[in-house]
C-alpha positions as CSV (number, residue, x, y, z in Angstrom):
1,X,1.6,14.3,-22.6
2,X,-1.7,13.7,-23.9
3,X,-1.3,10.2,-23.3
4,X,0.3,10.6,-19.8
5,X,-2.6,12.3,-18.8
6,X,-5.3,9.8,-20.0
7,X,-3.2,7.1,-18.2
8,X,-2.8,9.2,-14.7
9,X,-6.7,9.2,-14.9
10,X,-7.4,5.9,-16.0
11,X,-5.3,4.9,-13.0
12,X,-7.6,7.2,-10.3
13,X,-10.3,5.2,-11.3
14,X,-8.5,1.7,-10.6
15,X,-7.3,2.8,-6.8
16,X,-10.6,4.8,-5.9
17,X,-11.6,0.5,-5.0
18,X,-8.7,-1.3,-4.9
19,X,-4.7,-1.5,-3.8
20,X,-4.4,-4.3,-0.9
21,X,-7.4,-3.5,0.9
22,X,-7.8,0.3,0.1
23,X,-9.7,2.3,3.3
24,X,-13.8,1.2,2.7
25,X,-15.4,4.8,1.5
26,X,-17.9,4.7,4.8
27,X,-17.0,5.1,8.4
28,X,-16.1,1.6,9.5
29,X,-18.1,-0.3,12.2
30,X,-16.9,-1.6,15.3
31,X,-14.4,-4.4,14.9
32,X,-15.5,-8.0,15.2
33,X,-13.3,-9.9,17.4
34,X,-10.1,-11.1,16.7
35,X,-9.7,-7.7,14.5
36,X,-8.3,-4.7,15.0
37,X,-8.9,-1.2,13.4
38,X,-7.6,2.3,12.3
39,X,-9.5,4.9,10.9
40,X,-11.5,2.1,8.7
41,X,-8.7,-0.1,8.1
42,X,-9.5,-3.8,9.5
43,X,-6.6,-6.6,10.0
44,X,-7.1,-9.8,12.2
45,X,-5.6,-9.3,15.7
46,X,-3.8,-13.0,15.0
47,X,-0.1,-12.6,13.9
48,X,-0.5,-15.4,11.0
49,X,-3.3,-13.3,9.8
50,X,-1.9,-10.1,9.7
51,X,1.4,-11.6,8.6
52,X,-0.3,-12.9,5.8
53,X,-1.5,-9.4,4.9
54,X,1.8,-8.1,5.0
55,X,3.0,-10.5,3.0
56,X,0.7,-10.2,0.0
57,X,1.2,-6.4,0.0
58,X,4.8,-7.4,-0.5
59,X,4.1,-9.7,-3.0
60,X,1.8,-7.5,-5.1
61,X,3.9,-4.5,-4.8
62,X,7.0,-6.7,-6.0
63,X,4.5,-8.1,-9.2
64,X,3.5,-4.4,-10.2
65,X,7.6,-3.6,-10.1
66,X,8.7,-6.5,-12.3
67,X,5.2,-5.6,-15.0
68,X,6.9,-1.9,-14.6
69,X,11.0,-2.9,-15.4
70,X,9.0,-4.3,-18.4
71,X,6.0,-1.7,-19.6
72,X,7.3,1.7,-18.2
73,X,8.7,4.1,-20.5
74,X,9.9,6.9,-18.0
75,X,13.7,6.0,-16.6
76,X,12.4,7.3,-13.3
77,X,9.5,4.9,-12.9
78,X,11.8,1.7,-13.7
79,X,14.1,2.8,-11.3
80,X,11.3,3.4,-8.5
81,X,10.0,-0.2,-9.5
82,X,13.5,-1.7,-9.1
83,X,13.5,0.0,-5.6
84,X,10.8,-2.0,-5.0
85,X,11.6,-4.9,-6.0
86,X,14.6,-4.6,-3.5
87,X,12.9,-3.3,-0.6
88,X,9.9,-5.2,-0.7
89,X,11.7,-8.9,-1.2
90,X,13.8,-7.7,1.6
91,X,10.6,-6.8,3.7
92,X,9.2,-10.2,3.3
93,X,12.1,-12.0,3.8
94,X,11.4,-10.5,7.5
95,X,8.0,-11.5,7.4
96,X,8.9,-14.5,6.6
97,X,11.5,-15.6,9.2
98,X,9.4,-14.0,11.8
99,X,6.2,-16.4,10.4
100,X,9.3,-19.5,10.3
101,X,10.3,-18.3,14.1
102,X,6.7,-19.3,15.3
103,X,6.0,-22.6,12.7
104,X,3.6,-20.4,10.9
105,X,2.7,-21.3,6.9
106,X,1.8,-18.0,5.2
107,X,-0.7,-18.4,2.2
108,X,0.1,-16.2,-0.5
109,X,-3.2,-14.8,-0.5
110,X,-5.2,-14.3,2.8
111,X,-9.0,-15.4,3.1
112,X,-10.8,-12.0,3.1
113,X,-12.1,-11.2,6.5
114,X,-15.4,-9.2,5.4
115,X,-17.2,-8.2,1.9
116,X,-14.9,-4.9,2.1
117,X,-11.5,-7.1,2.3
118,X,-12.9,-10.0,-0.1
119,X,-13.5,-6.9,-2.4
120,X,-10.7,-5.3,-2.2
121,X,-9.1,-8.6,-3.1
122,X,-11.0,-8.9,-6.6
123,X,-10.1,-5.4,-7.3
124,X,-6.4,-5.8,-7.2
125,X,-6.7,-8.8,-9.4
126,X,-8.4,-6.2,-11.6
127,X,-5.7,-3.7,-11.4
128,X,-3.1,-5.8,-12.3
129,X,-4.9,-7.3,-15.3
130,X,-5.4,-3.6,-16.3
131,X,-1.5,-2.7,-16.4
132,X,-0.6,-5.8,-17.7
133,X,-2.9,-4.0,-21.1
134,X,-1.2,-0.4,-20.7
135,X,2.7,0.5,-21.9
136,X,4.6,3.4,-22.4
137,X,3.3,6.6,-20.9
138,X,-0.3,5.4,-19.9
139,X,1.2,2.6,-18.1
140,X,3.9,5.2,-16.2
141,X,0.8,7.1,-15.0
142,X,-1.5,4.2,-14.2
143,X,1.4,2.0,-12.3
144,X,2.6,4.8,-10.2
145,X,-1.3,6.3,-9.4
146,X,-1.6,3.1,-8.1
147,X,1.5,2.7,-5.9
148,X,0.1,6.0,-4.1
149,X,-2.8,4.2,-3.3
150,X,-1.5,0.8,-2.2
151,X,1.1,2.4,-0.1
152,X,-1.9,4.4,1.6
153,X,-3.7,1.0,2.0
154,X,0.0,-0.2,3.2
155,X,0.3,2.5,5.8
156,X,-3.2,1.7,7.5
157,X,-3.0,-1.4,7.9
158,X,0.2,-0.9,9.2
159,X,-1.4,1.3,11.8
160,X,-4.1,-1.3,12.4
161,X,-2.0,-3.7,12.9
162,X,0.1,-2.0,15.3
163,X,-3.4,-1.7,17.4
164,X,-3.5,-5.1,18.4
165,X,-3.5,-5.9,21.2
166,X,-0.8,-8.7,22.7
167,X,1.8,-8.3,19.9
168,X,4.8,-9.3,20.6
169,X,8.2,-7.4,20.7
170,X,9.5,-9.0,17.7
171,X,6.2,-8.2,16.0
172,X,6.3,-4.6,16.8
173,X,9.4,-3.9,15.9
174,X,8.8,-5.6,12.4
175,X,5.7,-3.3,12.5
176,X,7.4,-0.1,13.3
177,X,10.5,-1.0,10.4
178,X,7.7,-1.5,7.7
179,X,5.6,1.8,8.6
180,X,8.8,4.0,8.4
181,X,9.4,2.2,4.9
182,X,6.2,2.6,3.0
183,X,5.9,5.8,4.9
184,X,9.2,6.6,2.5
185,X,7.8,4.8,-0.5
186,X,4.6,6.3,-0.1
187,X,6.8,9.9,-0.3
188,X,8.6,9.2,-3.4
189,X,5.4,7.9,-5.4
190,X,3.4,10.8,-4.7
191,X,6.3,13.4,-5.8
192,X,7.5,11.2,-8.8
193,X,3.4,11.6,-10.2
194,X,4.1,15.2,-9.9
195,X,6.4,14.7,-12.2
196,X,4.3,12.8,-14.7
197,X,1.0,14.7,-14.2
198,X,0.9,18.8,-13.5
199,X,-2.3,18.2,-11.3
200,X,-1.8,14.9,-9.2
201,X,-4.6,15.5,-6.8
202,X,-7.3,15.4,-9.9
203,X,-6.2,12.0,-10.1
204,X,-9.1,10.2,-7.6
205,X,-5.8,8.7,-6.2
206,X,-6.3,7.2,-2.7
207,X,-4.7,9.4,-0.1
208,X,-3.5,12.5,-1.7
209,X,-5.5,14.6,0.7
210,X,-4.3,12.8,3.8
211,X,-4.1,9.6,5.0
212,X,-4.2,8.2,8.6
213,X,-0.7,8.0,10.3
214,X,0.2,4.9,12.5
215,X,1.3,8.0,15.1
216,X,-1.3,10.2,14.7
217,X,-2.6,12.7,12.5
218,X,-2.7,11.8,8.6
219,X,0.0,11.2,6.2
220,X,0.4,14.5,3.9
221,X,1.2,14.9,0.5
222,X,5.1,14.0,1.4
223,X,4.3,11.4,3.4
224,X,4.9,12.9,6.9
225,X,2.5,13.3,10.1
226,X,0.4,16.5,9.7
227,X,-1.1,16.0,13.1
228,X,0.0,17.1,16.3
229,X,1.2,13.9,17.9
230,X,4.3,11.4,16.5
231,X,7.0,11.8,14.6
232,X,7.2,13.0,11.0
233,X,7.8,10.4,8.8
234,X,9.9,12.2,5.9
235,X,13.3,11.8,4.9
């Protein structure tokens, strides 16, 4: 436990900067043009750009889940990586034909927009090279602290997206599909580290006070709306 514990905290520190563009700690300022934004969280109002976004949080997510099959010891957090292994390939298979439906080439990594973006970029390369160094128990802690956060990160820039002006049906829908997902994701992470850690909140995790809901009000601890307006997002 004393191990778990060490690896839970280790992995606060990781997504207090980092997890596919984790929400900048300062009030954002207004958007540039061509971006949209939610509550800090920035994406390019173009669909190849925020296509790209998705994708690489799709990508990442499926890299942490096939590191996890392999370093996890905890039955439980294998079978939440295999989950996402599944859901996520299936997510960008979307993204994909939708990107092939309009003869747009997604890069695998998107060219960072501003200095918050381009750093959030070098701080996931940081956080992977750290759990590809943890196993057992400090890795079970570390990998899924780290999935709260990215699928906070996920969620606004979900919302962000969903901003933007001029998207298309096709687009929206794709938008609306992925928000209940993470939303879900988002859900089970946060209540399977309250299973490895008695204290979850200590953990300087991104979002376990509340993160901002694509419908309003912030995502709670179980990943439904605690505002006023929009559906709840649990299960």
């Amino acid at each position: 436990m004393k191990r778990m514990i060490q690896g839970v905290m280790l992995a606060g520190a990781l997504v207090a900067g980092s997890t596919s563009f984790a929400q900048p700690a300062t009030k954002a300022a207004t958007p540039k043009a061509g971006t949209a934004e939610y509550k800090g969280f920035v994406v390019p109002t173009d669909t190849k750009g925020l296509l790209e976004r998705l994708h690489y949080v799709n990508q990442t997510e499926i890299k942490q889940a096939k590191l996890a099959q392999q370093n996890a010891s905890s039955p439980e957090v294998k079978s939440f990586a295999e989950q996402m292994i599944t859901e996520h390939t299936a997510a960008d298979e979307k993204i994909l034909a939708l990107a092939k439906t309009q003869n747009l080439k997604l890069a695998d990594t998107p060219k960072p927009i501003n200095d918050v973006e381009k750093k959030a970029l070098a701080a996931d390369k940081a956080s992977m090279e750290k759990l590809q160094s943890l196993k057992g128990e400090a890795f079970d802690g570390c990998y899924m602290t780290e999935q709260l956060g990215a699928h906070d990160a996920a969620l606004g820039k979900l919302a962000a997206g969903r901003q933007a002006a001029g998207a298309t049906p096709e687009l929206t829908t794709l938008l609306d599909e992925l928000t209940q997902s993470v939303a879900k994701h988002r859900q089970h992470a946060y209540a399977l580290l309250g299973k490895l850690s008695p204290q979850p909140a200590a953990t300087g995790g991104a979002g376990t006070t509340g993160t901002p809901s694509p419908t309003g009000g912030n995502i709670g601890p179980t990943g439904g709306s605690t505002g006023t307006t929009g559906p709840d997002t649990r299960n």
